[in-house]
C-alpha positions in Angstrom: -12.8 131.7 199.7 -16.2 132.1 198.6 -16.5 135.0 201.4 -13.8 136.8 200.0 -15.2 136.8 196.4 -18.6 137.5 197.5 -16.9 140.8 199.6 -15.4 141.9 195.9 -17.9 141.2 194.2 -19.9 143.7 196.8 -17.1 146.2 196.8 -17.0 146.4 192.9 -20.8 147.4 192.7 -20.3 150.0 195.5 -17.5 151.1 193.3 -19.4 151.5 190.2 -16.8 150.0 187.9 -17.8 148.3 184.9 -15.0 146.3 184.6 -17.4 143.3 185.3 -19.1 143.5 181.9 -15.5 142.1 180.1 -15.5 138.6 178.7 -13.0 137.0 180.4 -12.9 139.3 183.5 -13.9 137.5 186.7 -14.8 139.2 190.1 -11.5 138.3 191.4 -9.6 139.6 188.3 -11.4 142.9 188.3 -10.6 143.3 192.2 -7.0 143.1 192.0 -7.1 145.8 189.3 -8.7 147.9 190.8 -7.0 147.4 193.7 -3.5 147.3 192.3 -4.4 150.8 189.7 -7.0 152.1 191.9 -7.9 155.1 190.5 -6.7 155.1 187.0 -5.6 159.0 186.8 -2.3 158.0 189.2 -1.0 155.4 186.4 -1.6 158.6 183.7 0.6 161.0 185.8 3.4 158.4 186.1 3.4 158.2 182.5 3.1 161.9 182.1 6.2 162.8 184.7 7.7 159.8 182.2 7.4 161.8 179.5 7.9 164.8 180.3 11.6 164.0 182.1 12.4 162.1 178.9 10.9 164.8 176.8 13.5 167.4 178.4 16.5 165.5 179.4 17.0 163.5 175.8 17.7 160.2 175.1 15.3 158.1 173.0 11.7 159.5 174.4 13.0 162.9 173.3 13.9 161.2 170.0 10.6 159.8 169.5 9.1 162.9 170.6 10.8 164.7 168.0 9.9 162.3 165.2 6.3 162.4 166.3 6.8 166.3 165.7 8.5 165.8 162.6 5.3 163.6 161.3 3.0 167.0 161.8 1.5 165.9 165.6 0.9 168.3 167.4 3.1 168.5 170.7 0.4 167.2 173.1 -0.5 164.6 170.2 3.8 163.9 170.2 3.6 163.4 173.7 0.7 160.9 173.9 1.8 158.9 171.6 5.4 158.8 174.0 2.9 158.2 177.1 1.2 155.4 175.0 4.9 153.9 174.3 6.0 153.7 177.6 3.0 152.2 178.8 4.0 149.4 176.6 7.6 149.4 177.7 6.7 149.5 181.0 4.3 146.4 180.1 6.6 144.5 178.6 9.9 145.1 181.3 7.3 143.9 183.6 6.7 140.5 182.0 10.6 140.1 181.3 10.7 140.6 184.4 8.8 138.2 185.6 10.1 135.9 183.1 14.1 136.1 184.5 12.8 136.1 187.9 13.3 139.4 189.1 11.6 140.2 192.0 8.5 142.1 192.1 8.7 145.8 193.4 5.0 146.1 196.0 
């Protein structure tokens, strides 16, 4: 085991991350998110093409969209905030998830 963590720990200074400086963030922690996100710019674009679908097809996005407008955001402000909301639906169907004993997708 210790080879394994000592292999991280090599691979997340190659890496440049500074995930490592996080209380509460071992070598073994930081690995498996990088290695589940990877580069962080694919989990933006899912929540982007999120967005955007929800933003055009209706339903409640589009209806928080709208009410973001409503409040004077701009519509790139409208649609982060949307991004930022899903990210924390997505969170939190994930731990429900795991707390019914769904399955994991990998």
């Amino acid at each position: 085991m210790d080879d394994y963590e000592q292999r991280i720990a090599e691979e997340l200074q190659a890496s440049g991350t500074t995930l490592m400086v996080l209380q509460g963030l071992n070598t073994i922690m930081a690995g498996k998110i990088l290695g589940e996100i990877g580069d962080v710019s694919r989990l933006n674009s899912v929540l982007h093409v999120m967005a955007v679908c929800q933003i055009q097809h209706g339903g409640l996005g589009r209806d928080y969209y709208l009410k973001k407008l409503a409040e004077g955001k701009t519509p790139r402000e409208a649609r982060r905030a949307l991004k930022r909301r899903l990210s924390n639906v997505i969170y939190r169907t994930i731990l429900r998830d795991l707390s019914t004993g769904s399955p994991a997708i990998s």
